[in-house]
N, C-alpha and C positions, 0 to 999 in steps of 0.2 A: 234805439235798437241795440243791444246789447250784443255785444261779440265773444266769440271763443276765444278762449286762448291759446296760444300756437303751443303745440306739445314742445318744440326747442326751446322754449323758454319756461317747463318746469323743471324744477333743482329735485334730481332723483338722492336720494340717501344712500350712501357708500355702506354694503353692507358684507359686516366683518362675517368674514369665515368661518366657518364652523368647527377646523380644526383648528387649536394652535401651533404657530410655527413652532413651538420647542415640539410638539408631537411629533412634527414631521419630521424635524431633526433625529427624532431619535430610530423612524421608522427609515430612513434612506440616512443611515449615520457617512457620514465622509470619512473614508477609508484612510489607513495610516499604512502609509507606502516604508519599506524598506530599501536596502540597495538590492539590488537582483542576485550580487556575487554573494551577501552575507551568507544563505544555507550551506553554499558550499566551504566557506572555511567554519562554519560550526558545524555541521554536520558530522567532522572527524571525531572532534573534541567532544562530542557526544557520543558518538560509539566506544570514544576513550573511559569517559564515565560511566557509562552505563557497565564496561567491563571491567573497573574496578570494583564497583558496585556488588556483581558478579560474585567476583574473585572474594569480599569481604563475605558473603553470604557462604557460602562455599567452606571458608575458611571455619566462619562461626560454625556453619554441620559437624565440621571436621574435629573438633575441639570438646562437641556436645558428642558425638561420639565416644573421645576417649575420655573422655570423664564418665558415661555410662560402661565402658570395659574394664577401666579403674573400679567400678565400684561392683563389677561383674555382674553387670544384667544386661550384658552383650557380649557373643563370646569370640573371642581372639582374635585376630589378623591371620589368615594366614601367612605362617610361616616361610612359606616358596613365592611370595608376593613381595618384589624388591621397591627401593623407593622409585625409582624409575617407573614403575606400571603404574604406581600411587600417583606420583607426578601426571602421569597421561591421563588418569582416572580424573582427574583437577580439573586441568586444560580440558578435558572434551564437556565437563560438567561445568566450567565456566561458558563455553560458548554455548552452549544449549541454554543455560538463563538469559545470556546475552540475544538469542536468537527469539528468545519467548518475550522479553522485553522490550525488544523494537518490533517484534510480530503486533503485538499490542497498542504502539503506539500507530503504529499503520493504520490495523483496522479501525481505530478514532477517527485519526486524521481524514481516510476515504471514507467513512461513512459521514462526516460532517460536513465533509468539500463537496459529495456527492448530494446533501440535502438541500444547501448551498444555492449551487448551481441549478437548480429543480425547481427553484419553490417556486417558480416563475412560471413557470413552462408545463403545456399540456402534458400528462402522461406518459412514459412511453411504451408503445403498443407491444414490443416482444422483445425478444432477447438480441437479435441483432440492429434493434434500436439503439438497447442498453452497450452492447457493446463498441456501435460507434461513438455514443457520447462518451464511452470511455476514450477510445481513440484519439479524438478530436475537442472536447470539452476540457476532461476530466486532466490530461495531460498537456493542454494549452494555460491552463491555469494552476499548477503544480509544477510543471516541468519547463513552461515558456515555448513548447516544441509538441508537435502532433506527432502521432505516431509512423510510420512511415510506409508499412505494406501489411495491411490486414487478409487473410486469408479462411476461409472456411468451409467446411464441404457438406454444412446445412442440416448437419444430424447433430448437433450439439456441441462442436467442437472448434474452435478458433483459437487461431493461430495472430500474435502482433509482434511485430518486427521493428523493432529500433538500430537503425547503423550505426548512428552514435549516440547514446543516451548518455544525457548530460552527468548525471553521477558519476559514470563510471569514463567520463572524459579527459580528470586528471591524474587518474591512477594510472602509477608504474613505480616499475622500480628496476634496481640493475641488477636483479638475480633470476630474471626470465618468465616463461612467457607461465608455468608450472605457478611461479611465485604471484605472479601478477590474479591470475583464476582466484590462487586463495586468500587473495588481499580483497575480492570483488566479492566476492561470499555474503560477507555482514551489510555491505551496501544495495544488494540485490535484495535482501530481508526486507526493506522499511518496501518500497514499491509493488512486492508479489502481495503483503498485505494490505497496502493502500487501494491495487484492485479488489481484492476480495473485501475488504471493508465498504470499498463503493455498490460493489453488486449484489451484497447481504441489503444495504440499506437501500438500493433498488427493488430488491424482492425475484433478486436472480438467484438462485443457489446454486455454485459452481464451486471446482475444484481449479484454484490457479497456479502453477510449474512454471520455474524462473530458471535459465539457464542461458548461458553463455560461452563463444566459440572463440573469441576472441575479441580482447577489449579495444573500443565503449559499444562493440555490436550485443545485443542483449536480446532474446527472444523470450515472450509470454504466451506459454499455453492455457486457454481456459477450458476446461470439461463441463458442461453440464451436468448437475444433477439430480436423475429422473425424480421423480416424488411418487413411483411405484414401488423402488428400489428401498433398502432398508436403509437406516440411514449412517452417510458416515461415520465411519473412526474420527476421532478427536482429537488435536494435539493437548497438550496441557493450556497452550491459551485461547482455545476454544476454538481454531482455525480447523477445517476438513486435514486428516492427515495424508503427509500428500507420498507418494509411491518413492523407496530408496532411490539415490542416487543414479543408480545404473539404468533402472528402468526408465527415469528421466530423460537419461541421454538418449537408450536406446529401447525404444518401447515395442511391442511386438505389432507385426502386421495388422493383427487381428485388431486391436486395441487402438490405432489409430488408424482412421478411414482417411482414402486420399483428399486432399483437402482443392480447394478450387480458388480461382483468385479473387480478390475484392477490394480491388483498391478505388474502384471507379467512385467509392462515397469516401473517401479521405482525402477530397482538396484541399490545401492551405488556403487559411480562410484572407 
């Protein structure tokens, strides 16, 4: 009588995977850690560069200018035009390349961090989706800190509050509080673009406003905007052009609807 044989005692064949492990290394690559503190000592030194940079280009217009007035196919200076104004004319033209250059580098940085972060994860469903993941997401892994009181009154406009935003945490100086605002200026520049670069490549079109009351508190307004509406002004580096100075600060009644609270979705995780 012949017997079966016990299934424990057949030898199964080890069978190799169908991916290889170098594929998988390359699709889950192991991350290369820096120190936490490095962005902010290059960070300076980078805004230093970028305004030399600037100031060379500037310099170079300035030069091709008067060599075309030299050869007279540009006509004169005016005469009641001191070097003084020319000087101001510089400075304000250096900072405005400097502002379009780190506008630039932002909108990269946030739309790449923002696709990043995404590739993983369901959709999200509407605009105050996108905007807590900015919140929350977007600034836990950019900044090591969530945002701290989000605000909005559900017609298209939000409001995010940082008390101390890390950038602007070791800025000061001993010439007051006037000096300190215009030293915050160009560091304010890389983060209003790093939102708007994340909520372009979300597929949010908004208008983002960066302003500040006193340092490292930093407030971000985002606007919606409609896709009825015609469509924004343009800076030169391709950012929505965003409203003077003043009306920043102070914007009319009309123009900004009261807003509501919203912090109950921004726990620290």
């Amino acid at each position: 009588m012949s017997t079966r044989p016990s299934s424990s005692s057949t030898n199964h064949q080890t069978i190799a995977p169908t991916v290889p492990q170098a594929v998988h290394a390359l699709a889950a690559p192991t991350p290369s850690l820096i120190d936490s503190h490095l962005p902010n000592y290059l960070l300076p030194q980078v805004l230093d560069l970028l305004r030399e940079s600037a100031a060379h280009v500037v310099r170079r217009k300035r030069q091709e200018e008067e060599d075309l007035r030299a050869e007279g196919l540009l006509p004169p200076v005016d005469k009641g035009k001191g070097r003084a104004s020319a000087n101001d004319d510089d400075k304000r033209l250096i900072e405005e390349e400097l502002a379009k250059r780190v506008e630039r580098m932002g909108l990269m940085v946030g739309g790449y961090v923002a696709e990043r972060l995404t590739l993983a994860r369901p959709p999200l469903a509407n605009h105050l989706d996108i905007i807590k993941f900015v919140c929350k997401d977007l600034f836990l892994y950019v900044y090591s800190k969530q945002i701290d009181n989000l605000r909005t009154n559900h017609r298209g406009v939000f409001v995010l509050q940082s008390h101390a935003f890390p950038p602007l945490i070791p800025l000061s100086s001993y010439k007051g509080h006037a000096a300190d605002m215009e030293t915050a200026k160009p560091h304010l520049i890389f983060p209003q673009a790093l939102i708007q670069g994340a909520l372009s490549r979300l597929g949010m079109q908004a208008v983002v406003m960066v302003e500040s009351s006193g340092l490292p508190q930093c407030t971000f307004q985002i606007r919606t905007v409609s896709k009825t509406g015609g469509p924004a002004a343009l800076t030169p580096s391709g950012t929505p052009a965003l409203p003077s100075t003043s009306d920043a600060h102070q914007p009319a009644a009309s123009a900004r609807p009261p807003v509501t609270q919203h912090n109950s979705s921004i726990e620290p995780r």
